[in-house]
C-alpha positions in Angstrom: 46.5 -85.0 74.4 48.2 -83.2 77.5 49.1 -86.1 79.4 52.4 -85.8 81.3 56.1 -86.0 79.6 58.3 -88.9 80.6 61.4 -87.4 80.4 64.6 -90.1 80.5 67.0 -88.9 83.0 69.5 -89.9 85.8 69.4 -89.0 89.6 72.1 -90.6 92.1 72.6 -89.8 95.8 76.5 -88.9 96.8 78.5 -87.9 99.3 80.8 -85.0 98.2 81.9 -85.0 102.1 81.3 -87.5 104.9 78.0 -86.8 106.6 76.8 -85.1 103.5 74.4 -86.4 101.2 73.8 -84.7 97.7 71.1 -85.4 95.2 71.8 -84.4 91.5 70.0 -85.0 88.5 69.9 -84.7 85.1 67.5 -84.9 81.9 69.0 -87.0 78.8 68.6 -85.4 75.2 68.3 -86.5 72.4 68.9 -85.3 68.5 66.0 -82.7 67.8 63.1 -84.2 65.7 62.0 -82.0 62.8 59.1 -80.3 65.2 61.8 -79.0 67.5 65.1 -78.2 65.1 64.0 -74.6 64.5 64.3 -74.2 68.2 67.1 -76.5 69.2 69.4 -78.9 67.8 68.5 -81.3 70.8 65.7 -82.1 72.7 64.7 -84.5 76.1 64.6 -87.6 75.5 61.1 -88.4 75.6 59.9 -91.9 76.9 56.6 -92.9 75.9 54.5 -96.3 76.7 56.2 -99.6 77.4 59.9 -97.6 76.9 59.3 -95.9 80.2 58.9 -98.8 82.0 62.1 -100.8 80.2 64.1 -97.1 81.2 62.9 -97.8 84.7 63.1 -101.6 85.5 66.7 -101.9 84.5 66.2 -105.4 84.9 63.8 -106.0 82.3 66.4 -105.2 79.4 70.3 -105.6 79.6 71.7 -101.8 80.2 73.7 -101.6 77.0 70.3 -101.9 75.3 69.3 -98.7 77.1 70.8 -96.1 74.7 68.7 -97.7 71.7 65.6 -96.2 74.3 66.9 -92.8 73.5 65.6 -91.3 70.2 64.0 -87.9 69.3 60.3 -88.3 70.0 57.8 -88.5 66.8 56.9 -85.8 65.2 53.4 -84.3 66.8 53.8 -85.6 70.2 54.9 -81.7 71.3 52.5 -78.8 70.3 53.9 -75.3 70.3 52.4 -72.6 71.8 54.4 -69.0 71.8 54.8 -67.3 75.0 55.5 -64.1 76.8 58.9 -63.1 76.7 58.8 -63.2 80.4 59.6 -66.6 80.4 63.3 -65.6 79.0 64.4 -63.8 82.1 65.2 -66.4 85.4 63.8 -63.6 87.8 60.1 -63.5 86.4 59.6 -67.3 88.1 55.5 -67.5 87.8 52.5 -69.0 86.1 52.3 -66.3 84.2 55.3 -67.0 81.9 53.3 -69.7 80.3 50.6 -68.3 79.4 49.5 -68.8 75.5 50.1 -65.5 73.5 47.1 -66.0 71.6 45.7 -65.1 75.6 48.2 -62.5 75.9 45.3 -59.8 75.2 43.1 -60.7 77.6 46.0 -60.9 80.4 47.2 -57.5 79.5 43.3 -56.1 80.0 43.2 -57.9 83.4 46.1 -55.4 84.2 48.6 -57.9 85.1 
């Protein structure tokens, strides 16, 4: 349906040094679900509905409840679409790496 992807993840503020504040991040996976094994054995976790808020309002459920939050998403919530092989290179960094092949045609007549 194309809405966004709640991803769960984890983001503290430190101070490797004093004066100096570093933000890190990261995203949580999860076992791949059968849409996504033939790509990867794990995927984000995926937080959908009322489990986004409960991964977010630590107070509403006790922490050690939180890793039962973190299973591989149903089947049919991701759609795949096969890309440029653009997007496999770090240094091509553009919209254009997404673009559907199925469209690849008409980008390659626009002469990009």
């Amino acid at each position: 349906d194309q809405d966004l992807l709640l991803f769960a993840g984890l983001y503290e503020v430190w101070h490797p040094e004093p004066g100096l504040f570093e933000s890190t991040f990261t995203i949580i996976t999860t076992p791949a679900n059968a849409d996504c094994a033939s790509v990867h054995d794990r995927m984000p976790a995926i937080l959908e509905g009322k489990v986004s808020d409960q991964w977010l309002d630590c107070s509403e459920i006790p922490s050690d409840q939180h890793r039962a939050l973190l299973v591989p998403a149903p089947n049919n919530v991701l759609v795949e679409n096969k890309v440029s092989r653009r997007l496999n290179f770090v240094g091509n960094d553009d919209p254009d790496c997404i673009i559907r092949e199925d469209s690849l045609f008409d980008w390659m007549k626009q002469g990009k």
